[in-house]
C-alpha positions in Angstrom: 19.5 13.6 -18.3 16.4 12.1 -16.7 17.4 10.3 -13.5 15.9 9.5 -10.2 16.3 10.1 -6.6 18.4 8.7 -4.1 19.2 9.3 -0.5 21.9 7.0 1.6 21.3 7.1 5.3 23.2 5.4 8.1 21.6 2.7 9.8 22.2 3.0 13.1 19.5 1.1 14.7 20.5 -2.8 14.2 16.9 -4.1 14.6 15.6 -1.4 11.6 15.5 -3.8 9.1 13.2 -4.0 6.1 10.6 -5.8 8.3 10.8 -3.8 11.1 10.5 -0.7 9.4 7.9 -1.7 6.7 5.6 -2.0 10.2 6.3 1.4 11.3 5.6 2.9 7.9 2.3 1.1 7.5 1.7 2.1 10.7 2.1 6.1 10.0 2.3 7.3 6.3 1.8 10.7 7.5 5.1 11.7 5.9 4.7 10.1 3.2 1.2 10.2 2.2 1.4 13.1 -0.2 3.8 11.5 -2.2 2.0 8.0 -2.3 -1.0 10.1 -3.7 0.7 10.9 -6.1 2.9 8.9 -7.8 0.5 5.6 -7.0 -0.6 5.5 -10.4 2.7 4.8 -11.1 4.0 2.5 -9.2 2.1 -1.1 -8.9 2.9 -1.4 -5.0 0.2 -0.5 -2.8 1.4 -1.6 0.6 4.9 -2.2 1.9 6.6 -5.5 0.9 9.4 -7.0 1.9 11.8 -9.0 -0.9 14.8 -9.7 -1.9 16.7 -7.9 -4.1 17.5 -9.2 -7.4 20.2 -7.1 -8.3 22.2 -7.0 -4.9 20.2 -10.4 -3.2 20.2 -7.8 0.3 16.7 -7.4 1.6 14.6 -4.5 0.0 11.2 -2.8 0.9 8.8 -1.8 -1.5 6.9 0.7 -0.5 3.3 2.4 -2.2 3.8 5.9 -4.1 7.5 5.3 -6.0 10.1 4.0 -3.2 12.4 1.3 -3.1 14.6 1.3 0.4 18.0 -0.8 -0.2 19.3 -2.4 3.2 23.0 -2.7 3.4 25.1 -3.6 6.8 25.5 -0.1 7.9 23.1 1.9 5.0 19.7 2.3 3.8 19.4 3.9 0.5 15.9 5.1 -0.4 15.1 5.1 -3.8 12.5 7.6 -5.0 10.9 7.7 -8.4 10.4 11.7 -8.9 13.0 12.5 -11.3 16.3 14.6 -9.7 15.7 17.5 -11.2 12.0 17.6 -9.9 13.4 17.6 -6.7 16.9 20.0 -7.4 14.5 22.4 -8.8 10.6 22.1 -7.3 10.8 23.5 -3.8 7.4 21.6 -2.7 7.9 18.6 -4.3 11.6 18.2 -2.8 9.8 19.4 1.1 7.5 16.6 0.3 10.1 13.9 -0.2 13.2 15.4 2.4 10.2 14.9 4.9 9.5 11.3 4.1 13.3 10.8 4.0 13.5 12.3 7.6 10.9 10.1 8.8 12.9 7.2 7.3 16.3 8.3 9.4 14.6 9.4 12.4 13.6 5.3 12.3 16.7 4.1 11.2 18.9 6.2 13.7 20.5 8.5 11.3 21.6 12.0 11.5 21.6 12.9 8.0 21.0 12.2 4.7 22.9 12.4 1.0 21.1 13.3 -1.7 21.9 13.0 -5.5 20.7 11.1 -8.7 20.3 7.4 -9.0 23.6 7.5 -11.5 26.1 8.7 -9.2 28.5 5.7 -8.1 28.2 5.7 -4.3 30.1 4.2 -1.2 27.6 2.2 0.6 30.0 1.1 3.9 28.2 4.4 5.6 27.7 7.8 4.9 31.3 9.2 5.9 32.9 7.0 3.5 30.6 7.8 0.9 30.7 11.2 1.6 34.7 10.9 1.6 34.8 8.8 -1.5 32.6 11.4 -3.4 34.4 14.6 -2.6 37.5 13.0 -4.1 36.0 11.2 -7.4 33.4 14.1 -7.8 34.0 17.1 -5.5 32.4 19.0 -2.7 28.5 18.6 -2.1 25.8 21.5 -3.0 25.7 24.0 0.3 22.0 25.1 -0.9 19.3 23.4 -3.0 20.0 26.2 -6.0 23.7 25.1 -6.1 22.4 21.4 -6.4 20.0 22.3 -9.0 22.6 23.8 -11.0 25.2 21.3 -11.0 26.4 19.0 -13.7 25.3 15.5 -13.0 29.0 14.1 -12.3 30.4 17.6 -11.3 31.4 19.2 -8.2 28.1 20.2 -6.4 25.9 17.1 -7.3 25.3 15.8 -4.4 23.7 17.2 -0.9 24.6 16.5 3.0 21.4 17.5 4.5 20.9 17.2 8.0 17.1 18.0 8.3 17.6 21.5 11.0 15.4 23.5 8.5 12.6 20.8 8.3 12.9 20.3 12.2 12.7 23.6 12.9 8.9 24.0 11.7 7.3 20.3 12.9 
């Protein structure tokens, strides 16, 4: 199956909206610039731009290099364009994208991040109730990127919790 990314993050910080943070990340693409490189030949934004959804009407930021970020009440999901398994199964492409994704929480105020594939039917309230509402439909998450890899897409182990300690520990 050929699916993209996704990651759901809290949004803890009421003033990080799509706005606010599409000024921060023009500001410093440092995190992100890698991936913008490279997948800017796909994807016609070049800057960050602020609209309105036309599948959920909530605001949305466009952003150069493959991402879409979704703002709900309490979540921001970031939408990537490298396919799942790239990231399940490419260890520098996936260090490349969980660092832009922790750049994206450290702004929004969250502690984590859930990772799985664009497909995956997801409680968007916050991350404990999706998180809650996928171990019961789906299962437990992956504990390591391997397990993740490995997992079928609708299957126990197809998502990830990740809470950035490895990626932390080395900046």
């Amino acid at each position: 199956m050929s699916t993209d990314f996704i990651a759901l993050m809290d949004r803890r910080r009421p003033l990080a909206d799509a706005p606010w943070l599409a000024e921060r990340l023009a500001e410093d693409t440092t995190a992100v610039s890698a991936l913008i490189e490279r997948y800017a030949k796909y994807w016609r934004p070049n800057s960050w731009i602020v609209q309105q959804s036309r599948v959920t009407s909530r605001p949305e930021l466009l952003g150069p290099g493959g991402f879409r970020l979704d703002f709900g009440e309490h979540t921001v999901t970031i939408y990537h364009m490298m396919r799942f398994s790239t990231f399940t199964g490419d260890v520098a492409s996936r260090v490349l994208l969980r660092s832009a994704c922790m750049m994206v929480a450290d702004l929004i105020g969250s502690d984590r991040g859930l990772y799985t594939h664009e497909l995956m039917p997801l409680d968007r309230n916050g991350l404990a109730e999706a998180e809650a509402s996928l171990r019961a439909r789906i299962g437990p998450p992956a504990l390591t990127f391997e397990e993740l890899h490995a997992a079928e897409y609708f299957g126990p182990h197809a998502w990830y919790i990740d809470d950035f300690s490895d990626l932390r520990a080395v900046t």
